[in-house]
N, C-alpha and C positions, 0 to 999 in steps of 0.2 A: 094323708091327702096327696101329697107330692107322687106318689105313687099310680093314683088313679090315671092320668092321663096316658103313663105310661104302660099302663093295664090293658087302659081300653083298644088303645095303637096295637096292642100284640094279638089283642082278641080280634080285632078287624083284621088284622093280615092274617088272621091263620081263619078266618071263614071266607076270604076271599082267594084263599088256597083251597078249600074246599070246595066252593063252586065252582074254581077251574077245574079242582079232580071230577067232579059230579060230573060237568060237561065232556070232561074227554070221557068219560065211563056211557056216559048217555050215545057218544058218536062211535065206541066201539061196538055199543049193543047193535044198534042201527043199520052199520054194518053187517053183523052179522047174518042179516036175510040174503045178504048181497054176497059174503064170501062164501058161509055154509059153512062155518068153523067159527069155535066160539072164542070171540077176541078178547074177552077179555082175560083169560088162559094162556093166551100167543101170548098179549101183551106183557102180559107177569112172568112170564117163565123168558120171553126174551130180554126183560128189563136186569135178572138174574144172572142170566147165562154171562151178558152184555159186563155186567160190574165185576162179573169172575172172570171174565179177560184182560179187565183193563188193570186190576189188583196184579193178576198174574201179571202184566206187563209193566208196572212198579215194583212189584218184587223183582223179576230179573235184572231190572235197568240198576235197582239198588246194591244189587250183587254185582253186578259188572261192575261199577263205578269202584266197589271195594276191592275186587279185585285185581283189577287196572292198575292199583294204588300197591299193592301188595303181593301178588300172585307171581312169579319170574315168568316170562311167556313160555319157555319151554315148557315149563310145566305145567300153565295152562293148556296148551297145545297139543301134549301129550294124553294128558288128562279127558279133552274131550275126544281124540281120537278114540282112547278105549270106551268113551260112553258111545258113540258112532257104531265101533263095531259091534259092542255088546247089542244095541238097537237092531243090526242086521241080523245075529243070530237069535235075537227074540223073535224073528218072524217064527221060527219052530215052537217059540210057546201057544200059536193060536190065537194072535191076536186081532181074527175077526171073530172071533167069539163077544168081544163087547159088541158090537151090531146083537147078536143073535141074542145075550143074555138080556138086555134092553127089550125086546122085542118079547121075548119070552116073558117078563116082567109083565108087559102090557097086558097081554093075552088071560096071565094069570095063572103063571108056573108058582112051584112048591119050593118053599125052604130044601126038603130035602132035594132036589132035580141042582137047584144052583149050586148046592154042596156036591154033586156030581160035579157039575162044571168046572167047579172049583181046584177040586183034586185032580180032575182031567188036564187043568192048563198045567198045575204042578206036574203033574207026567210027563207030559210035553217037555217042560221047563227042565226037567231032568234030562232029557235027549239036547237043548240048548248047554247046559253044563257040562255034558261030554265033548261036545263040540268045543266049548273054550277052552275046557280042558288039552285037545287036540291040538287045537291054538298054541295056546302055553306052551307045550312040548315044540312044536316048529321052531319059536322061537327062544326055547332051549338049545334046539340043535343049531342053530343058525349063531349061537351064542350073545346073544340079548337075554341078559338075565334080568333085568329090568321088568323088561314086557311079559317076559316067563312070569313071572311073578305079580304082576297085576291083571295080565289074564287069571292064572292061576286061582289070587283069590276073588275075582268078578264071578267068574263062575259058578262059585257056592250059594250065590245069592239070584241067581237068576230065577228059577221056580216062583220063591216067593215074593219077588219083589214085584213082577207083571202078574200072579197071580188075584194077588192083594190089590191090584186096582181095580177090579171088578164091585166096587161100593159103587163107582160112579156109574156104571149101568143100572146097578138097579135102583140107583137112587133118579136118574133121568128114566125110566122104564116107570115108576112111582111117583113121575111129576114134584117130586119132592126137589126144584132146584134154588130155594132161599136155602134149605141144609144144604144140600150140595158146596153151594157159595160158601157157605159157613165153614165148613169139614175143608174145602180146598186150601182156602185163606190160611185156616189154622195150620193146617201142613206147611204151604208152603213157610209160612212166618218160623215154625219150628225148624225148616231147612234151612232159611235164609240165617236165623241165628246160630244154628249148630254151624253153618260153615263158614260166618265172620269170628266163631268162636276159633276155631280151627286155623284158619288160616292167621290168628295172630298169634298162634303158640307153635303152628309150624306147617313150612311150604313141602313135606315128603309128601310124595305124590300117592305111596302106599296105603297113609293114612286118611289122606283125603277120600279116595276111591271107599276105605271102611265108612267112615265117617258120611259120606252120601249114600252108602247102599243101605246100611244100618236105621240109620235115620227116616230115610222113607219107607225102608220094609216095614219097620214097627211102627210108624205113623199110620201107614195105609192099613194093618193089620188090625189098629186097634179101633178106628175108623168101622174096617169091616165091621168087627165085631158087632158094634151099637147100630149096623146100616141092616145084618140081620136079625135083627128083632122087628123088625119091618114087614118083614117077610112069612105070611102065613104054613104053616103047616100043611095045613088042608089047601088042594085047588079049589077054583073057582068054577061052582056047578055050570054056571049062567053063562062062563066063554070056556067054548073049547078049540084049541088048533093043535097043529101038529107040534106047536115049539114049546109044547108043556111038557116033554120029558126030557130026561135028561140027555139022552142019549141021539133024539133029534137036535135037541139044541147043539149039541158036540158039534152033528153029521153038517147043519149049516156054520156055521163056526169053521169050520175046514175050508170048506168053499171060499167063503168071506177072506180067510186067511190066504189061502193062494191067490183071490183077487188083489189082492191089499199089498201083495210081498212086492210087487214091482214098484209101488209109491213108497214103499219103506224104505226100500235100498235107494231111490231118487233123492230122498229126503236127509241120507245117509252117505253119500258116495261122493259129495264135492271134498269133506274132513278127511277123507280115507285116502281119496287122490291125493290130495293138497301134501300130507303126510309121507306119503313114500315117495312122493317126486320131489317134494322142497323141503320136508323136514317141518319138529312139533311149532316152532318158530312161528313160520308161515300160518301155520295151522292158526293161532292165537290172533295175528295179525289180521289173516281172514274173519274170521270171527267179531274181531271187535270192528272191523270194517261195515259191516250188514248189520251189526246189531239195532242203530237208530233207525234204518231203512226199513226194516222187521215189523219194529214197534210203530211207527208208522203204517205198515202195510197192515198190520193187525187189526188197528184200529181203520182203516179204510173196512177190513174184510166185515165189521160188525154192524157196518151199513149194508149187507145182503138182508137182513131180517126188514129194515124199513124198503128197500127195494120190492124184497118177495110181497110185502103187506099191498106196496103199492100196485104191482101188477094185478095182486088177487081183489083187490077193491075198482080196478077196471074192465070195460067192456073185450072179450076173448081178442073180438071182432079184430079192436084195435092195437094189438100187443105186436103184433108185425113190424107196424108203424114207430112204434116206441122208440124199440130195440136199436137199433143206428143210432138215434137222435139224443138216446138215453147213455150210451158208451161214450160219443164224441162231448158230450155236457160235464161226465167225472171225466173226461180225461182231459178235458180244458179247465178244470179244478184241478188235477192232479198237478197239470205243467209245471202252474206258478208254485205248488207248494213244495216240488221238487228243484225250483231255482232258487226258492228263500234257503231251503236246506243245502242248495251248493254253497251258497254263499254265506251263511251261518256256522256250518260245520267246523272249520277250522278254532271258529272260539269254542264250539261245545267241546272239542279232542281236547283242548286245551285246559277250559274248566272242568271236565270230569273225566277223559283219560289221558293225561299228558304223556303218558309211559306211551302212546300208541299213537305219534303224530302219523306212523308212516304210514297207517290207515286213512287217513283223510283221502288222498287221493284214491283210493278205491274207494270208501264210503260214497262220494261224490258221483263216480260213475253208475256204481250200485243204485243210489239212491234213483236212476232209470226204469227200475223194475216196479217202481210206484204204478208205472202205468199198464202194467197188469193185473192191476186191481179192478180195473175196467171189468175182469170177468164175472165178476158179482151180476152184474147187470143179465149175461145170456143165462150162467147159471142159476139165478132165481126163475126165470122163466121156464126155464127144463125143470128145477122143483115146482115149480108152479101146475103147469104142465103133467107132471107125476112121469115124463120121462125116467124113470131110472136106467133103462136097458144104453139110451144116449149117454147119459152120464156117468154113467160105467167105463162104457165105449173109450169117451173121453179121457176119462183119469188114467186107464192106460195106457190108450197113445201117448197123453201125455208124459208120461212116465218113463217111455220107450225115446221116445222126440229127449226127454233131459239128460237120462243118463249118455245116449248116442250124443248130444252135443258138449255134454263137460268131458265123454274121452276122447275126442275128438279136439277139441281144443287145450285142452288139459298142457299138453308139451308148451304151452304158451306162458303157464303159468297161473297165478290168481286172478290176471286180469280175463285169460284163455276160459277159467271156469266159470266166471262171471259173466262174461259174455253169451257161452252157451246156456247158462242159468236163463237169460233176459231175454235170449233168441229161442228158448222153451217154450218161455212163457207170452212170448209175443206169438208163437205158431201156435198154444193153446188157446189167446183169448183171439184166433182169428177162426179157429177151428168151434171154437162154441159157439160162436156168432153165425155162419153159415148153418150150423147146425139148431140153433136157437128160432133160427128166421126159415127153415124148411120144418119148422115145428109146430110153427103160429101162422102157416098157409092157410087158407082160409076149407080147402079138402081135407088137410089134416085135425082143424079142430073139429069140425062135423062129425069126424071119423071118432076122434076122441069124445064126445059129445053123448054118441050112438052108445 
């Protein structure tokens, strides 16, 4: 009897959980006359996407904190320098083929066609392993035996290790992104343990580099595995395009790749600076500096999906209008959460990486590039839009605009690359924005309309 009251309290709040889910489900249907996509689809697959950024971004934070505690910086520093370059030499494995195998996916390509693609990135990734190979030898003769030897053995593993990420194409190509979430978590947790396991038996930078390449090649390999059985035999009578064979899919995949190689090396080339001018040190110290600033900007970035919803649930007419009012509003949110974080920072280095006070002051600075996040705002409107040809456009200049300003300031130091990092991204989110608002003229949407 003691129990009844407390029965009925759990059964009231879980049917009054259900009448809120029924109402939001009833206002997404509603919608849907209005955006012409069906929301309740967006909604599920961005609430997914959304919980597999932020896991990812507890798992990293978790790993840092342990290794803050443990790691000697040089080593860290060292350590991500070769994952940095190994990244630039993966642009030779084709890495816009995720775009095209996703796509292909949709359309209603064959098991066997992505098994083309598959071995084709490993081809590739073989032309990247002679290259480190190459590498290695430089700094053989340069006499860095070291780095000879950690190029040396990175290189073995290249083919398969970017080959083997290809589940999450066609697992997003297959709208399958609850697995997705599921398969990534599980990785990373199996990364995250193998290299707490690792680094408390030992800091050789040698076996660290095995120890991560090992660990995600056969993670994402065994992953694949169960991702094709997914994947039909037979194509799909009912859709045909040209990115059903394997061989077109390659031919876009190429293109993609050469578009994509100038945002890889941007994304790549502050570490590699940082490295030959100050040494692995610096490298660690930059690093743990951006890291809270990151995982904040991440989560700022996961607010494009309510952005995009929101433009596509108003009138075209008014989207002009928005855009100013909608940038200066997150970045008067942004301000204040960038002055709690000046002023908090110093106890988080302290409670979670004390080994790195003399990041604080860069964190501090860094934590400035919050207000770049403002560009969610024009870029949901160019996806909105279906500008892709602009937003192309953009990701290159942009691209061009960062690495031109971290060499350029670079002799300056961490603070030099920092700066052109933030004067990047301040001339990208002013560049979207002129471009966002000559997009939602009122001749342009007619034009788009027609």
């Amino acid at each position: 009897m003691a129990f009844k009251p407390i029965y009925a309290k759990i059964k009231n709040e879980h049917m009054n959980f259900n009448k809120i889910r029924e109402k939001i489900k009833t206002a997404l249907i509603w919608s849907q006359k209005y955006t012409r996509i069906d929301m309740l689809y967006f909604a599920k697959g961005s609430f997914w996407l959304t919980s597999n950024q932020i896991i990812g971004a507890l798992i990293n934070f978790v790993l840092s904190v342990f290794i803050a505690h443990n790691l000697p910086k040089e080593t860290y520093g060292l350590y991500k320098f070769i994952l940095s370059v190994i990244g630039v030499i993966a642009i030779i494995t084709l890495q816009g083929m995720s775009t095209a195998i996703t796509q292909a996916v949709i359309t209603g390509t064959t098991k066997k066609d992505i098994l083309f693609c598959f071995w084709k990135k490993n081809q590739y990734g073989i032309i990247g392993t002679v290259v480190s190979i190459l590498l290695s030898a430089y700094y053989y003769y340069q006499g860095d035996n070291l780095l000879f030897t950690c190029f040396l053995i990175s290189s073995f593993f290249i083919p398969l290790f970017y080959s083997s990420t290809i589940y999450v194409n066609i697992l997003n190509g297959k709208n399958e992104f609850k697995k997705l979430n599921y398969y990534q978590t599980i990785s990373k947790i199996v990364y995250l343990l193998a290299m707490i396991i690792t680094i408390t038996q030992t800091t050789n930078i040698l076996t660290l580099l095995i120890v991560y390449f090992t660990v995600i090649t056969l993670t994402n390999l065994i992953i694949l595995k169960f991702t094709f059985k997914k994947i039909k035999n037979d194509p799909n009578p009912e859709i045909t395009s040209n990115l059903t064979t394997g061989k077109s899919i390659v031919k876009y995949g190429k293109n993609l790749s050469v578009i994509n190689a100038l945002e890889t090396i941007s994304e790549q080339f502050d570490k590699i600076l940082i490295f030959h001018y100050l040494g692995a040190k610096e490298v660690a110290i930059f690093l743990f500096a951006v890291i809270p600033p990151e995982i904040m900007k991440d989560m700022l970035r996961s607010l494009q999906i309510m952005v995009f919803t929101k433009f596509l649930n108003s009138d075209k007419k008014n989207w002009q209008a928005k855009i100013l009012p909608s940038i200066l509003k997150l970045i008067f949110i942004i301000i204040p959460l960038i002055i709690i974080y000046i002023i908090i920072s110093p106890i988080i280095y302290k409670l979670f990486f004390p080994n790195y006070l003399e990041s604080i002051a860069y964190s501090q600075i860094y934590s400035l590039i919050l207000i770049t996040s403002a560009t969610i705002i024009p870029y949901s409107v160019l996806y909105a839009k279906k500008s892709q040809k602009k937003i192309l456009h953009l990701s290159i200049t942009s691209s061009i605009i960062q690495i031109s300003a971290i060499v350029l300031l670079s002799p300056l130091g961490i603070i030099g690359i920092m700066t052109g990092k933030l004067l990047a991204g301040i001339f990208n989110l002013v560049l979207a924005t002129i471009i966002s608002l000559k997009e939602t003229t009122k001749k342009s949407l007619e034009t788009t309309n027609l």
